[in-house]
Backbone as ProteinMPNN parsed JSONL, in Angstrom:
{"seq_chain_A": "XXXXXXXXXXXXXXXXXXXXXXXXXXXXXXXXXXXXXXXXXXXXXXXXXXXXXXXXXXXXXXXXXXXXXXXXXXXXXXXXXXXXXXXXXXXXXXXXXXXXXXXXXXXXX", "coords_chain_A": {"N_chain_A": [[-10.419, -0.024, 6.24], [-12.442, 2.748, 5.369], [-13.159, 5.024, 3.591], [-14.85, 8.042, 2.755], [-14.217, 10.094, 0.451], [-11.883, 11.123, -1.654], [-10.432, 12.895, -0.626], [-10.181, 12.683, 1.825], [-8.679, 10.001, 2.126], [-6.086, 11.066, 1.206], [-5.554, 12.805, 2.937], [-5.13, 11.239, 5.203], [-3.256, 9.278, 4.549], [-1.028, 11.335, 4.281], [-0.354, 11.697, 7.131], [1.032, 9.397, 7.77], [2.6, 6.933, 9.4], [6.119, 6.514, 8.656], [7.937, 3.509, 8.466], [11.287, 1.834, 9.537], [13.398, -0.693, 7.874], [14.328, -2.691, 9.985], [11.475, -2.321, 11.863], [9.954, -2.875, 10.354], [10.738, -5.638, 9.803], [9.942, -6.734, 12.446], [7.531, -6.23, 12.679], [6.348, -7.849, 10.606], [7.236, -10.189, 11.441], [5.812, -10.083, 14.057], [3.035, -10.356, 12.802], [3.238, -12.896, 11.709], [3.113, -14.657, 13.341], [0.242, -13.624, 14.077], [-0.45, -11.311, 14.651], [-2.431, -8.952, 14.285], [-2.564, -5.785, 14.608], [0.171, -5.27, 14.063], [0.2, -6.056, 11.093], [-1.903, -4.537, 10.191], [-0.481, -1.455, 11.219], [1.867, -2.126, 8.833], [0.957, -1.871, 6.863], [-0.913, 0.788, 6.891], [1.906, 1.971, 7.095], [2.879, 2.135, 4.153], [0.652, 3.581, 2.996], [1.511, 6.206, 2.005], [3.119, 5.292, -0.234], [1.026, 4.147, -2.006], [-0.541, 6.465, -2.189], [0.786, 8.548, -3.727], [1.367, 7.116, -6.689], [-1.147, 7.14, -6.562], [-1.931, 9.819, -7.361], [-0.162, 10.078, -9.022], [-0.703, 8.898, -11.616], [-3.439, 9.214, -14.632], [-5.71, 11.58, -14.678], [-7.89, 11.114, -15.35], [-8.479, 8.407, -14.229], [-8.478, 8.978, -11.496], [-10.176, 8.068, -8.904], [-12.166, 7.064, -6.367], [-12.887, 3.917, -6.594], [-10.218, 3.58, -7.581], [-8.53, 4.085, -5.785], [-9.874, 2.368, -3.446], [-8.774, 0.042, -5.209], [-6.089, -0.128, -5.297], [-5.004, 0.104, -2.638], [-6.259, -2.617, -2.173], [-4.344, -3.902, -3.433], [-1.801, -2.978, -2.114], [-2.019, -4.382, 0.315], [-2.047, -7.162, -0.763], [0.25, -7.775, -1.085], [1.756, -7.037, 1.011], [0.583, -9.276, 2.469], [1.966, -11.077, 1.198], [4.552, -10.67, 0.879], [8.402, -11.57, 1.251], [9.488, -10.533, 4.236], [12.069, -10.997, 5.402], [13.885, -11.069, 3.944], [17.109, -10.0, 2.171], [17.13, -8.949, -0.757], [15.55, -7.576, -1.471], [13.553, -4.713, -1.346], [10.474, -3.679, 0.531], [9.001, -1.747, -0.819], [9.702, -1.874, -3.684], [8.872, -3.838, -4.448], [6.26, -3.032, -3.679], [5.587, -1.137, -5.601], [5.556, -2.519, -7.804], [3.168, -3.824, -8.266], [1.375, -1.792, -7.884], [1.335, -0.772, -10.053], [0.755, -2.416, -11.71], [-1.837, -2.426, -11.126], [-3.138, 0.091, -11.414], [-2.465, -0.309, -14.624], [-4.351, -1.862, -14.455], [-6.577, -0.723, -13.527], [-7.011, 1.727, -16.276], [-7.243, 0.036, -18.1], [-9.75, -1.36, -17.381], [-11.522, 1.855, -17.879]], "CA_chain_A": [[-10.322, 1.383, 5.951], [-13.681, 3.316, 4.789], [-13.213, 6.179, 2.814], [-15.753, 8.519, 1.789], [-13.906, 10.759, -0.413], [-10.505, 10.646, -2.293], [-9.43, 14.079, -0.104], [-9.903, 12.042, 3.048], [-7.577, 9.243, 1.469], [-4.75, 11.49, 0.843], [-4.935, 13.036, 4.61], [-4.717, 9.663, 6.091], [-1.941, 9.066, 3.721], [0.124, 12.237, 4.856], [0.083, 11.383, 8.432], [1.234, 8.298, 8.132], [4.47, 7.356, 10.168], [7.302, 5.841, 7.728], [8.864, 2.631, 9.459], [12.81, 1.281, 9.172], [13.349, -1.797, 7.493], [13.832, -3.189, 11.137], [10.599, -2.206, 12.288], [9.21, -3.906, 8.699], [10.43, -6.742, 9.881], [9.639, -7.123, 13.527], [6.078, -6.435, 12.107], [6.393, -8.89, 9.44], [7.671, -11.68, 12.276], [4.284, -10.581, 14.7], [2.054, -10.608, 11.654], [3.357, -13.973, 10.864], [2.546, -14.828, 14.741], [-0.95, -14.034, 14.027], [-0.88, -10.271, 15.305], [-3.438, -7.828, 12.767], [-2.115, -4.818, 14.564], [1.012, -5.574, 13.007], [-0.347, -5.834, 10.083], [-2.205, -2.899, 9.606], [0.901, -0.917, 10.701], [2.507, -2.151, 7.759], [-0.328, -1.135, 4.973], [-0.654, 2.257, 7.228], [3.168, 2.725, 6.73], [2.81, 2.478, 3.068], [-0.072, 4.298, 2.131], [2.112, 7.482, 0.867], [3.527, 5.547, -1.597], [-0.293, 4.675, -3.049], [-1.158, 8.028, -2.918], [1.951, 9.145, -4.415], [1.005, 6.391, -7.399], [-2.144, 7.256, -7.358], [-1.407, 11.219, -7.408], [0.552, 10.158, -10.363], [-2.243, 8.254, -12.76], [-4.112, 9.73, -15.19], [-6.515, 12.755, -14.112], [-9.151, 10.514, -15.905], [-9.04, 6.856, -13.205], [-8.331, 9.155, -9.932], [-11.302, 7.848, -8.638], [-12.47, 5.792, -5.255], [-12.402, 2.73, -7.273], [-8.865, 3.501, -7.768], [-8.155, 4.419, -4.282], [-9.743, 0.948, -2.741], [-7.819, -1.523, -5.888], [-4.705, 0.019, -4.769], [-5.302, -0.41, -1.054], [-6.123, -4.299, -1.63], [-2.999, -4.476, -3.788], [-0.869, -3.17, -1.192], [-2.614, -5.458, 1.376], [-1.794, -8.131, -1.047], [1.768, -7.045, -1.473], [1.94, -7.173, 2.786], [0.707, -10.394, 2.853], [2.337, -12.136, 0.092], [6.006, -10.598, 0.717], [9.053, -12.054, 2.448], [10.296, -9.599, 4.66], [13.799, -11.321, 5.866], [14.927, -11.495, 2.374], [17.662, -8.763, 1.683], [17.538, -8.331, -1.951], [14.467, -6.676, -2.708], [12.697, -4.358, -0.346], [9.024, -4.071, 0.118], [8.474, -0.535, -1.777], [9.978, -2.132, -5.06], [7.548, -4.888, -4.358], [4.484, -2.445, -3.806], [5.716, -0.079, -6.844], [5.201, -3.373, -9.026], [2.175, -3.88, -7.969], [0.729, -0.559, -8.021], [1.697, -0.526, -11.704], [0.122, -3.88, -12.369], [-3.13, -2.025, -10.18], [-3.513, 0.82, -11.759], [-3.12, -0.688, -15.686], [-5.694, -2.761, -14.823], [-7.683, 0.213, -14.207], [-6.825, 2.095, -17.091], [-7.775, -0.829, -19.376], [-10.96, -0.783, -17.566], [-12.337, 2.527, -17.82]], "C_chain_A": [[-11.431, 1.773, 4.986], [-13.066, 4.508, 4.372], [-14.189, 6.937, 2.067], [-15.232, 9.194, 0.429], [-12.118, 10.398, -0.747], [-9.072, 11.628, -0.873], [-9.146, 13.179, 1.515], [-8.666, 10.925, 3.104], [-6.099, 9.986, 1.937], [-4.743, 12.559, 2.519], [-4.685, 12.294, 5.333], [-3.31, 9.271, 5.748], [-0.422, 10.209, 4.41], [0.54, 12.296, 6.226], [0.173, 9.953, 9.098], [2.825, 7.852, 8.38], [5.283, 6.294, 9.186], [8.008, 4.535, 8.842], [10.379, 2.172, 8.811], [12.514, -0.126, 8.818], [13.319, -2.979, 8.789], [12.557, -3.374, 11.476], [9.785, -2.827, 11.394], [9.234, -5.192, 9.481], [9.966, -7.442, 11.032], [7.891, -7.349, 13.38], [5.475, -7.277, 11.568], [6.568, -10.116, 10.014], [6.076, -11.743, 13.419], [3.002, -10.905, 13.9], [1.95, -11.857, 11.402], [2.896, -15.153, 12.048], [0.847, -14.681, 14.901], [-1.711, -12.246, 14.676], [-1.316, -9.185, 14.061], [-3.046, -6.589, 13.097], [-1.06, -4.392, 13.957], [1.053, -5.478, 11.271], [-0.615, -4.432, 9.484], [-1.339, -1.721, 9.644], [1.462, -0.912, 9.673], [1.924, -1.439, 6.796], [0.067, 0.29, 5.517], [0.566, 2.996, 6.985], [3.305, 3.005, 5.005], [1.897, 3.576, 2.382], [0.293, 6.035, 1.553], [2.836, 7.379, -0.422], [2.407, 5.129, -2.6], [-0.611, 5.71, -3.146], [-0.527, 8.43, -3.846], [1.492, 8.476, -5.987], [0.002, 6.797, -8.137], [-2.317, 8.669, -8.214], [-0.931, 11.16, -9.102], [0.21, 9.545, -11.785], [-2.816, 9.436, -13.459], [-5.316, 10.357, -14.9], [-8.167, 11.561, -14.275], [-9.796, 9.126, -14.726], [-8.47, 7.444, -11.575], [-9.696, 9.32, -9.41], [-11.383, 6.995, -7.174], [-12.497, 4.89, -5.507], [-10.951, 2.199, -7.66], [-8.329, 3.115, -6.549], [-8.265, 2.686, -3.423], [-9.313, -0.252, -3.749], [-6.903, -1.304, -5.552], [-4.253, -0.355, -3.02], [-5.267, -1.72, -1.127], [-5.18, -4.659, -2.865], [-1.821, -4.272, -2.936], [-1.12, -4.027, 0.337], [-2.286, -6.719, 1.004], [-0.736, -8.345, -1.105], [2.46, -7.534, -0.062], [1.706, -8.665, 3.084], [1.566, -11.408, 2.22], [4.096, -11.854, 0.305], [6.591, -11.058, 1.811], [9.858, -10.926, 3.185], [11.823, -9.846, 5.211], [14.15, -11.849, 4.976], [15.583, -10.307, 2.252], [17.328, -8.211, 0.521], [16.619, -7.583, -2.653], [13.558, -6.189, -1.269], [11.05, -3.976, -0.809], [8.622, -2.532, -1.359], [9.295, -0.828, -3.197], [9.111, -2.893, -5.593], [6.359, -4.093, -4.677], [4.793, -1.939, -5.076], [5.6, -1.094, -8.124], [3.807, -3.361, -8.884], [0.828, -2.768, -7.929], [0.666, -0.272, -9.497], [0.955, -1.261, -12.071], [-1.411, -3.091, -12.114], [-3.036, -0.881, -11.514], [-3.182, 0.873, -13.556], [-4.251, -1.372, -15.455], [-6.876, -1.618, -14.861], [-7.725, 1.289, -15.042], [-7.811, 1.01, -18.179], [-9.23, -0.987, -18.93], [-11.851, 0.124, -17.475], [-12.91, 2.622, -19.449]], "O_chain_A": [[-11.452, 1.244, 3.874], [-12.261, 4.935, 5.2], [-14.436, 6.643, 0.897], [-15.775, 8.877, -0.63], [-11.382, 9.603, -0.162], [-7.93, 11.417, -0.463], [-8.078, 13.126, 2.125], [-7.812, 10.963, 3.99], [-5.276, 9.58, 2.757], [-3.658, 12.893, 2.996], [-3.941, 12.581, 6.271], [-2.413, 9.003, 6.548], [0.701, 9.906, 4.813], [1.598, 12.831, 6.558], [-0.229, 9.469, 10.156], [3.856, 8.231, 7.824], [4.813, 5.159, 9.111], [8.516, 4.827, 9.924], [10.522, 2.193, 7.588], [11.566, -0.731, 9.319], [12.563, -3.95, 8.753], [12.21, -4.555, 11.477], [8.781, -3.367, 11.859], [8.219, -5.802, 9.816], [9.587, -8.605, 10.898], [7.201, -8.276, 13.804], [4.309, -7.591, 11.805], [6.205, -11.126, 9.411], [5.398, -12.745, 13.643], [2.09, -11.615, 14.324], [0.892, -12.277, 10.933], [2.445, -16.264, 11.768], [0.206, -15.413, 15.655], [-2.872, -11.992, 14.999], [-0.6, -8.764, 13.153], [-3.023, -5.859, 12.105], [-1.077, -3.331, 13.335], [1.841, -4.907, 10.517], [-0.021, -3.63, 8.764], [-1.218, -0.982, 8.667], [1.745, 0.205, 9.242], [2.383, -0.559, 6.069], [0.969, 0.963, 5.017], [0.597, 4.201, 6.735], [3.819, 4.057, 4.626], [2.256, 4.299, 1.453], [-0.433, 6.799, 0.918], [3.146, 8.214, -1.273], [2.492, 5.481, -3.777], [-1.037, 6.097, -4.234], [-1.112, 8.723, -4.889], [1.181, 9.41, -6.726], [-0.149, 6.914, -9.353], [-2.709, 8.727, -9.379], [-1.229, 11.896, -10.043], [0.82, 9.746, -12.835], [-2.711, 10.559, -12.965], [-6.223, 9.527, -14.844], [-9.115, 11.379, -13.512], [-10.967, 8.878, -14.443], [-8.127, 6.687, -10.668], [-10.313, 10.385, -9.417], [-10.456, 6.205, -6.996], [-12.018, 4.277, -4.552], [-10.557, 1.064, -7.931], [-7.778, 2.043, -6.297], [-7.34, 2.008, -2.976], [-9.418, -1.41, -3.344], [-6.317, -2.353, -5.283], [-3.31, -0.979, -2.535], [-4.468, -2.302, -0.393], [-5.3, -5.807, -3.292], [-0.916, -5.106, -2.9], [-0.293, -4.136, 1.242], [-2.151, -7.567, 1.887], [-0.581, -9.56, -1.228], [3.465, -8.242, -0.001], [2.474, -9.279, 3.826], [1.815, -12.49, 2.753], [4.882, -12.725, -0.067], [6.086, -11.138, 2.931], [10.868, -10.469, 2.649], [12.614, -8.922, 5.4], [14.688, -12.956, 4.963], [14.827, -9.337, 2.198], [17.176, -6.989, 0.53], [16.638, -7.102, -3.786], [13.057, -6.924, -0.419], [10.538, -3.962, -1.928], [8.107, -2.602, -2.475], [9.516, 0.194, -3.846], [8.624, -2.851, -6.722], [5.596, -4.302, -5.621], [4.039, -2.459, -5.898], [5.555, -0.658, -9.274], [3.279, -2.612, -9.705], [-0.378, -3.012, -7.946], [-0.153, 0.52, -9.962], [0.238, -0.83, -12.974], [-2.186, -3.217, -13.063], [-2.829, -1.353, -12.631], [-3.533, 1.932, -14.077], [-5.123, -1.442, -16.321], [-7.763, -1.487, -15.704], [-8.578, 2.088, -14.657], [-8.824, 1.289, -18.82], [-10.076, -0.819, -19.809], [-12.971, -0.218, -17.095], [-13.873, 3.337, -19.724]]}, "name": "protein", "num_of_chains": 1, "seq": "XXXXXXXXXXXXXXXXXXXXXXXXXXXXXXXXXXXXXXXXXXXXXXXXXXXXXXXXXXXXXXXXXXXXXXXXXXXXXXXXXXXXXXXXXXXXXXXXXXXXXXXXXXXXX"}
């Protein structure tokens, strides 16, 4: 995902289709099969709650630097989580992670 601008970001973001925890995981079982469409589904289903995140940062680090550390934290988030675990779904997962993302860029601007 290329992004020239932040506004392009956040239209990609708003027409992005929400999936059921089902559909998480059927994704999460072809992904694990070796299928990237799968994949990218998943990130694509999230990216309203980085915007939302990012939306919600300090006026000062809403920047394209922001935009693509948050992107390869929820990419890292997708690859790294178990999806047929009940007790913790993925958007508690990303919403750590987005937190962890966006102090880091706070502390470095």
């Amino acid at each position: 995902m290329l992004y020239i601008t932040i506004e392009d970001f956040y239209a990609q973001a708003e027409s992005a289709v929400r999936l059921t925890r089902e559909q998480e995981r059927a994704c999460a079982a072809a992904m694990a099969a070796g299928d990237t469409d799968a994949r990218r589904r998943l990130i694509q289903s999230y990216l309203p709650y980085v915007a939302l995140a990012i939306r919600r940062a300090p006026a000062d680090i809403r920047t394209l630097h922001t935009v693509y550390a948050a992107i390869a934290a929820l990419e890292r988030g997708v690859d790294t989580f178990n999806f047929q675990q009940e007790s913790e779904t993925f958007a508690h997962h990303l919403s750590w992670r987005l937190r962890q993302c966006l102090t880091r860029c706070i502390a470095d601007r």
